[in-house]
C-alpha positions in Angstrom: 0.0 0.0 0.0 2.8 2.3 0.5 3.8 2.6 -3.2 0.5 4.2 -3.7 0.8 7.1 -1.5 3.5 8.9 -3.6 0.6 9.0 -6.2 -2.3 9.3 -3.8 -1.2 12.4 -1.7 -0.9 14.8 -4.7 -4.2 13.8 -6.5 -5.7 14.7 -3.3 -4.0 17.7 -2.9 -4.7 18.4 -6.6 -8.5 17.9 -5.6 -8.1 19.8 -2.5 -6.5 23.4 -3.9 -9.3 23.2 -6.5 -11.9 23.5 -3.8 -9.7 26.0 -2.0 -8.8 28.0 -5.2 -10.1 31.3 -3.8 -7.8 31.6 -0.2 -4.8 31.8 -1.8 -3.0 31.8 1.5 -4.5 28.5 2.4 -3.3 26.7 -1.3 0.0 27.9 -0.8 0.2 25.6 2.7 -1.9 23.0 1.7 0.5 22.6 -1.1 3.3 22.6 1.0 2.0 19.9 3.3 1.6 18.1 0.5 4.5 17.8 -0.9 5.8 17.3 3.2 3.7 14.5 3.0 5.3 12.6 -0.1 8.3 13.2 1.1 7.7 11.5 4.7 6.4 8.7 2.1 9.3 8.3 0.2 11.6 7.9 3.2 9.6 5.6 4.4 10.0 3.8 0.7 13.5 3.9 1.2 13.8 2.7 4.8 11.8 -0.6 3.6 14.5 -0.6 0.1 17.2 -0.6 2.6 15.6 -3.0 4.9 14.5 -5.5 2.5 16.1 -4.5 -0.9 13.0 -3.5 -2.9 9.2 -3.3 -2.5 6.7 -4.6 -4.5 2.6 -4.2 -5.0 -0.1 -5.5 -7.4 -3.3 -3.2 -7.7 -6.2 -5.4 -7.3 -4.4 -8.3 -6.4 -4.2 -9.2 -9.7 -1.1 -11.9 -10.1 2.1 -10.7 -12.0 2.4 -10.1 -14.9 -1.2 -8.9 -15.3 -3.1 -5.6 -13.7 -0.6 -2.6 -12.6 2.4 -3.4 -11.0 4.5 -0.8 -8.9 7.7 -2.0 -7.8 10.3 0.2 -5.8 14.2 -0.1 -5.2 17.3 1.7 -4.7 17.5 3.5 -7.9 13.7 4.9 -7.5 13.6 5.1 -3.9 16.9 7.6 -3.9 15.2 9.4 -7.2 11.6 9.8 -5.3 13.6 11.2 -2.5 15.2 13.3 -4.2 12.0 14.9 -6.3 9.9 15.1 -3.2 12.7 17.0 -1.0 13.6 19.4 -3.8 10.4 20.1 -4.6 9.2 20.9 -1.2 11.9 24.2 -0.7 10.4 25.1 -4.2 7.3 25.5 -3.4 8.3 27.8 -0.4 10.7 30.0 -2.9 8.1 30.0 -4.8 5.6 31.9 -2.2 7.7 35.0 -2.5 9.5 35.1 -6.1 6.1 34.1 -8.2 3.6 37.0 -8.6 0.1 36.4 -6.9 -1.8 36.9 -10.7 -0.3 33.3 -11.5 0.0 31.7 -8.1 -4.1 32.4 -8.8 -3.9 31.0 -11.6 -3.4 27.3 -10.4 0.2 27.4 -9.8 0.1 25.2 -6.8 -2.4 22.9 -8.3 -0.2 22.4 -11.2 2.9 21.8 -9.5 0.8 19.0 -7.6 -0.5 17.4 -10.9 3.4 17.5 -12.0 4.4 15.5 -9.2 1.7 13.1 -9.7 2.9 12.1 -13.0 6.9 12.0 -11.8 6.0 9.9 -9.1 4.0 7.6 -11.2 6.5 7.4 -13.3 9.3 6.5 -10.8 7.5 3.8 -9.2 5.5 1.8 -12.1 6.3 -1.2 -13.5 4.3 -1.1 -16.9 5.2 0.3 -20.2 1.6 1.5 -20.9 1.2 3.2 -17.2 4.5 4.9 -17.8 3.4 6.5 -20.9 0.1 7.2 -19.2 2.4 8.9 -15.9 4.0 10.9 -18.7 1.5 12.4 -20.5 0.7 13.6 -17.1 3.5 15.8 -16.3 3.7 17.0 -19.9 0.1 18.5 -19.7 1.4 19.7 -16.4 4.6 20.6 -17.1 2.7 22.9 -20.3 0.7 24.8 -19.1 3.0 25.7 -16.0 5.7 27.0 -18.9 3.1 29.1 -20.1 1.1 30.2 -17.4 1.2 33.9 -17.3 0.7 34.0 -21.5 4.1 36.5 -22.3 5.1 36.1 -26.1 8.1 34.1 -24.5 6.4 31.7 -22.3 3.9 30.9 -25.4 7.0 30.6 -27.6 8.8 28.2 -25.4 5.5 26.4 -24.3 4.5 25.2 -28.1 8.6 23.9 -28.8 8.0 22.0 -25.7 4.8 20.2 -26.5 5.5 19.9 -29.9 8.5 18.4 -29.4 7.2 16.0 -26.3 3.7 14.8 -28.3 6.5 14.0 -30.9 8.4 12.2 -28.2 5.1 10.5 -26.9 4.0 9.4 -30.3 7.1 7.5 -30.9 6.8 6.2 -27.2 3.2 4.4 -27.6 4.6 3.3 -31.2 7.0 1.6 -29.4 4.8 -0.5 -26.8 2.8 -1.6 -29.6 5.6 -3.2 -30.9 6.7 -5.0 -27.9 2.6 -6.4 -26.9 2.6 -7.3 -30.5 5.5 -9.2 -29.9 5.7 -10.3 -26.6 2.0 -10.4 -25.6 3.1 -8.0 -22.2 3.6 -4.7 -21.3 4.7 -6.2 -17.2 8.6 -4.3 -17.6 9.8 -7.4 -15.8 7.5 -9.9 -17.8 9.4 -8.2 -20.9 12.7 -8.6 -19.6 12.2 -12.0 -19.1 11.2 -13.0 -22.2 13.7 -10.7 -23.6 16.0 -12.9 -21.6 15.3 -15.9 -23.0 14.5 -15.4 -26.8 17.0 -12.5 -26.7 16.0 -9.6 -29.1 14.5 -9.7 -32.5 14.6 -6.6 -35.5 11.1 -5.5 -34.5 12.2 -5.5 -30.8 15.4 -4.0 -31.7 13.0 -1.1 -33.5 11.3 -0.3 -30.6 14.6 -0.4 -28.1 15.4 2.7 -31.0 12.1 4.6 -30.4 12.1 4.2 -26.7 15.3 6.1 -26.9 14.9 8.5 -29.0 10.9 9.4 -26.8 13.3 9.5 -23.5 16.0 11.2 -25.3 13.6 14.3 -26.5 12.8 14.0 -22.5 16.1 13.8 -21.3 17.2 16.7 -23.8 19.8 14.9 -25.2 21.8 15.2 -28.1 20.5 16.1 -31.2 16.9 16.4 -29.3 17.4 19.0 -26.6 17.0 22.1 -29.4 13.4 22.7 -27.4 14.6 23.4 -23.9 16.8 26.5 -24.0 13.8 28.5 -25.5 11.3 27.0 -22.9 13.3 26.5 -19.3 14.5 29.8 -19.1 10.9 31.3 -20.4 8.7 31.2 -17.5 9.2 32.1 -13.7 12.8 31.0 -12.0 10.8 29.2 -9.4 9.0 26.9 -12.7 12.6 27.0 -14.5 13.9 25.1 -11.0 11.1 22.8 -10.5 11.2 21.6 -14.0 14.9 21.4 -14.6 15.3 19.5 -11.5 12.6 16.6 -12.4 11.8 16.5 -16.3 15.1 16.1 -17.4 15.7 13.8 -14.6 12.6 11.5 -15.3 13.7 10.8 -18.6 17.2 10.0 -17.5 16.1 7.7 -15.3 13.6 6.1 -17.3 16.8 6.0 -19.8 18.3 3.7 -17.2 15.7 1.9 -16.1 14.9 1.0 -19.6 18.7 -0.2 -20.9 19.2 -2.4 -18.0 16.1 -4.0 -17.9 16.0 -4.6 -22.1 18.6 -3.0 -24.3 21.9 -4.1 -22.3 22.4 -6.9 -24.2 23.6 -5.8 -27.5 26.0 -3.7 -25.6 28.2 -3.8 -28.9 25.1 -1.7 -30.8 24.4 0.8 -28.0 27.5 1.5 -26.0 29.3 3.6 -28.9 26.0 5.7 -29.7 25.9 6.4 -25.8 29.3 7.5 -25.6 28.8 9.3 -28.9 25.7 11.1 -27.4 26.9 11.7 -24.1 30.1 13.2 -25.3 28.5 15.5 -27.6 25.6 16.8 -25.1 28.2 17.4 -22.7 30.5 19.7 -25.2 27.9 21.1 -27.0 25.9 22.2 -23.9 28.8 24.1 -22.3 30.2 25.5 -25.3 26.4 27.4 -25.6 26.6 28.4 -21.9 29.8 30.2 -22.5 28.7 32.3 -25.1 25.4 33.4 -23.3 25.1 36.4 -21.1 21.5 35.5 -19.2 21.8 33.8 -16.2 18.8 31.5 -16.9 19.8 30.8 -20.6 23.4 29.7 -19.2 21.9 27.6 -16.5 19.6 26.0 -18.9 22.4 25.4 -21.3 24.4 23.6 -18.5 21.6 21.4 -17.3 21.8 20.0 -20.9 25.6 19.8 -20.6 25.1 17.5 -17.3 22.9 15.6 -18.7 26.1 14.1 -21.0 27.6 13.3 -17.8 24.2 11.1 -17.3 24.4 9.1 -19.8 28.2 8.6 -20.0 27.3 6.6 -16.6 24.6 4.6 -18.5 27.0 4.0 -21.4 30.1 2.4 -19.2 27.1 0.2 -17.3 29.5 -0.8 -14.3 28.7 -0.7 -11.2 30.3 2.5 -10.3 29.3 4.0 -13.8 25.6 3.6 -12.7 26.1 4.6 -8.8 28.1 8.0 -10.6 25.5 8.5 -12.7 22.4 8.0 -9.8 25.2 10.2 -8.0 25.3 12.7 -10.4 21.7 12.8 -10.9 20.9 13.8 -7.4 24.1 16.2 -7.0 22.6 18.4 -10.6 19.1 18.2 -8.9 20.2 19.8 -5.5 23.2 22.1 -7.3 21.5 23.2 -10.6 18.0 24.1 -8.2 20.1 26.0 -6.0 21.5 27.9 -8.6 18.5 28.8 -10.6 16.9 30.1 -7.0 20.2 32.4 -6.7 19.8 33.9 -10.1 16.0 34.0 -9.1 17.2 36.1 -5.7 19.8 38.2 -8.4 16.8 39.1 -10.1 14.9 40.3 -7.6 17.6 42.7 -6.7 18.2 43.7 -10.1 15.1 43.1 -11.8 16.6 41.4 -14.3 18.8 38.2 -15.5 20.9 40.2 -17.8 24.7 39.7 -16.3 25.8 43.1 -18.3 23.1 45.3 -16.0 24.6 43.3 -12.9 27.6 44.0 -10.3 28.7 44.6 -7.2 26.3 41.8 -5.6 29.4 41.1 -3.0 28.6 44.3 -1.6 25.0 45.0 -1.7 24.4 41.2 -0.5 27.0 39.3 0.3 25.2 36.4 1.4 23.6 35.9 -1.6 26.9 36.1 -3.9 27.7 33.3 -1.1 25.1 31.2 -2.0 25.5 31.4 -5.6 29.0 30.2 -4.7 28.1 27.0 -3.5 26.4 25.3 -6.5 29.3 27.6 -8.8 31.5 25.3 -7.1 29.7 22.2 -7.1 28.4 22.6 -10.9 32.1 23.1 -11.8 33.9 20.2 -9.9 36.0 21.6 -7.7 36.3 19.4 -4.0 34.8 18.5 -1.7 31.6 19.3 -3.3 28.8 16.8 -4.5 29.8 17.8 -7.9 33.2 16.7 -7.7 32.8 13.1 -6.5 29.8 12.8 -8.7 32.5 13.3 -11.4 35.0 11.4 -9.5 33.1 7.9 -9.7 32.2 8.9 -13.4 35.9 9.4 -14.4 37.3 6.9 -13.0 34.2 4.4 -14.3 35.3 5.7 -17.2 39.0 5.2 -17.5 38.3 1.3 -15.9 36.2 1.0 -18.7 38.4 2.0 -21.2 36.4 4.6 -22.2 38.8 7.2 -22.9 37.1 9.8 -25.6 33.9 10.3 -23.6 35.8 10.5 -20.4 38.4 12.8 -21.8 35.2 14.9 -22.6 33.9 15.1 -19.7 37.2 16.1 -17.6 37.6 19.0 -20.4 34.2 20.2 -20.0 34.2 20.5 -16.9 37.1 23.2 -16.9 34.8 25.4 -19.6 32.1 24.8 -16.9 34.1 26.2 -14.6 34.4 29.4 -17.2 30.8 29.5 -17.2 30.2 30.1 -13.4 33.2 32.2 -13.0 31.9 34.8 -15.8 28.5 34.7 -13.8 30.7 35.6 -10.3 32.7 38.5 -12.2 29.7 39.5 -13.9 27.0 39.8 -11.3 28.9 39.7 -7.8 32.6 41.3 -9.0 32.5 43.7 -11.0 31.4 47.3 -10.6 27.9 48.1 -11.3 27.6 49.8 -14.4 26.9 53.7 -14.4 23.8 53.6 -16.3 22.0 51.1 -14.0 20.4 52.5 -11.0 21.6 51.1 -7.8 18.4 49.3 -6.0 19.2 49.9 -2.7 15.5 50.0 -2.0 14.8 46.6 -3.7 14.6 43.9 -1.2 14.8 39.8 -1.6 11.8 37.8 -0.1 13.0 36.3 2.9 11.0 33.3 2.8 13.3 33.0 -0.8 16.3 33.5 0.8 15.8 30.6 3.1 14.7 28.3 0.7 17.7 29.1 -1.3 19.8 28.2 2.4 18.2 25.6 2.6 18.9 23.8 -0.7 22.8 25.7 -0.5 23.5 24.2 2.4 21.9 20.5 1.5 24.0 20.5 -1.6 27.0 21.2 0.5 25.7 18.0 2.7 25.6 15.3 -0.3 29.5 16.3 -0.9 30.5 15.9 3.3 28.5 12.9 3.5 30.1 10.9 0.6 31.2 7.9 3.1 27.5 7.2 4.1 25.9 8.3 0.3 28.2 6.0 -1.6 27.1 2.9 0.2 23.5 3.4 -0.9 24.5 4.3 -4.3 26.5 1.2 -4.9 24.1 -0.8 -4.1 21.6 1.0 -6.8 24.3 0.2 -9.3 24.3 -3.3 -8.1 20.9 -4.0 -8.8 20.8 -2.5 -12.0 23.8 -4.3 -13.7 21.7 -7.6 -13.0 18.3 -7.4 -14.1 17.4 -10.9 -12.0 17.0 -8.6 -9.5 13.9 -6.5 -11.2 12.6 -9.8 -12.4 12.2 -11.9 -9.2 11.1 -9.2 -7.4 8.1 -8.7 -9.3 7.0 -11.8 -10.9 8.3 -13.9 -7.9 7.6 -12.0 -4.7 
């Protein structure tokens, strides 16, 4: 029963702010209990994961491999975690950095039907439910890029959905191929069979689609063209939230996907992964350096760290996977963080423009310290999260014999490292330019602030605590390098 609630406490919420719609005081709380709620839930996920190595439920006692399956274990428990902590000190930036007009507007309701469709997707076991959990967050995930109806929000909004209904298209293309020829749609029923009859051209056709649908939703390379226009388009609060679990779902659905089916024509897939993971990473940075907006360079980056993602899933080791789970969860609490800086930035500035920026070290000092934290961390440099995230993935990497992509990565992480020093001598360094006013006056939201704290000092956590993190996350990377694991579970509980 437990596996439900992740998926049962927003839909009630979701129901719940409808009926409170006009006390916009009241939604903003309710909504924050909420996602409270789903995150007391997913420890307690992880606590049975870690007591009994993964959980397991049938809706409507139907017998495996038939009715809906949900099925938890280290590499969803640590990912729901994740998703339901970050997304809690969101919702309380959120209160003071989004205007009222589109907080009105549903906001909160929205950000509750999002988390529906991530947690549903994190924690089912059935092709047809996870395209069903998707479709969720993308009519979510839509309308909160273009709540608030500015030319750019509605520019960025129809890339994204055209771009995703593409994405879905291929995605239920793909599961029709598989029931066609494998009479299931049970992700551990499939695997089975894949197993034992191995994998045929029509199967190998829809491995193909399945990567390209996660790929458009992972923003890899060549299908991330659609998020640079639409991240940095609406709110930096939205930009946050969505950056920190869209991109993340479909990386881990990427995972999820290749070690249950695909891993064993590791000779087809392993070049194009290192080939795609190499080239998101380079091309993503390379577009961050030439970009003077703090959101578009942000955005640019999460596609970059993405590449370091799927160089994990590429080297499929055990400490290739465990870095990339790592990694995963470090970009989630770094990249978050940063966007809520810039968000703080702008509200001193009133805008994201780096050229109408300066002197930040000396009109808030606090704030150019918490931009400093996720620079750091984002960049590499020790004892961060970022840099053993990096760590486990280089040195995955160079065990593996995977020299080019890992040669990448170590490269771009020193034009990373460009990136977030540009932002510190452009916002926090330098002078303030003549012909900007000084805003004295303008104050941050407090309740921002400490949200921002909050996630600064948690990313700063998930570095110190690498002893106690690693052990969790080698054992995620254990389970996923033998699918046995994923099969049992489910169709022999």
């Amino acid at each position: 029963m437990i596996l439900f609630l992740p998926i049962i406490i927003p839909l009630f919420f979701v129901a719940l702010l409808i009926m409170m719609r006009k006390n916009l005081r009241l939604q903003k709380w309710l909504s924050a209990i909420g996602v409270l709620l789903q995150l007391f839930a997913a420890v307690t996920i992880f606590t049975e994961v870690r007591a009994s190595g993964t959980i397991f439920s049938q809706a409507g006692n139907w017998p495996a491999p038939f009715g809906i399956s949900f099925f938890a274990d280290y590499t969803s428990a640590i990912v729901l975690i994740a998703v339901s902590f970050v997304a809690l000190w969101i919702h309380i930036f959120s209160f003071g950095a989004i205007d009222r007009t589109r907080q009105k507007f549903g906001l909160f309701v929205l950000f509750q039907g999002l988390l529906t469709g991530i947690n549903g997707a994190l924690l089912t076991a059935d092709i047809f439910n996870l395209y069903v959990w998707f479709e969720v967050m993308l009519i979510s995930s839509f309308v909160l890029i273009s709540l608030g109806a500015t030319k750019s929000q509605l520019r960025g909004a129809v890339k994204y959905v055209v771009m995703n209904l593409f994405g879905s298209a291929l995605f239920v293309s793909a599961i029709g191929i598989v029931y066609g020829q494998l009479g299931t749609l049970n992700m551990a029923d499939i695997a089975l069979k894949i197993n034992q009859q191995g994998l045929n051209l029509p199967l190998n056709s829809a491995m193909m689609l399945f990567f390209i649908a996660f790929g458009i939703k992972a923003a890899v390379f060549p299908f991330y063209f659609w998020l640079p226009s639409s991240y940095p388009a609406p709110p930096v609060a939205v930009t946050a939230f969505l950056s920190a679990t869209l991109t993340k779902v479909g990386v881990y659905v990427l995972i999820r996907f290749y070690s249950l089916f695909a891993f064993h024509q590791a000779e087809f897939w392993q070049p194009i992964i290192y080939g795609i993971a190499a080239i998101t990473m380079v091309s993503g940075v390379i577009m961050a350096a030439s970009a003077y907006d703090i959101r578009k360079i942000l955005s640019f980056h999460i596609i970059s760290q993405i590449g370091y993602m799927i160089m994990g899933l590429g080297i499929f080791s055990v400490f290739g996977l465990a870095g990339a789970l790592y990694f995963l969860v470090h970009n989630m609490l770094s990249k978050t963080t940063a966007f809520m800086s810039a968000g703080l930035m702008q509200q001193k500035y009133g805008t994201f423009d780096l050229k109408k920026m300066g002197n930040l070290y000396r009109l808030h000092p606090y704030v150019a310290f918490l931009f400093l934290i996720p620079a750091l961390s984002l960049a590499g440099i020790p004892p961060t999260s970022g840099f053993f995230g990096k760590f486990l993935l280089i040195y995955a990497g160079f065990s593996a014999g995977a020299w080019i992509v890992t040669i990448s990565a170590l490269v771009v992480s020193i034009f990373t490292l460009f990136s977030m020093v540009k932002i510190w001598n452009e916002a926090i360094w330098k002078p303030l330019p003549e012909d900007v006013p000084v805003h004295d006056e303008k104050r941050m939201n407090r309740t921002s602030v400490f949200a921002s704290s909050v996630m600064a000092f948690s990313s700063l956590l998930f570095g110190f605590a690498i002893t106690w993190f690693f052990d969790v996350f080698i054992r995620a990377g254990e389970q996923l390098v033998n699918n046995q694991h994923y099969i049992n579970a489910i169709l022999n509980p």
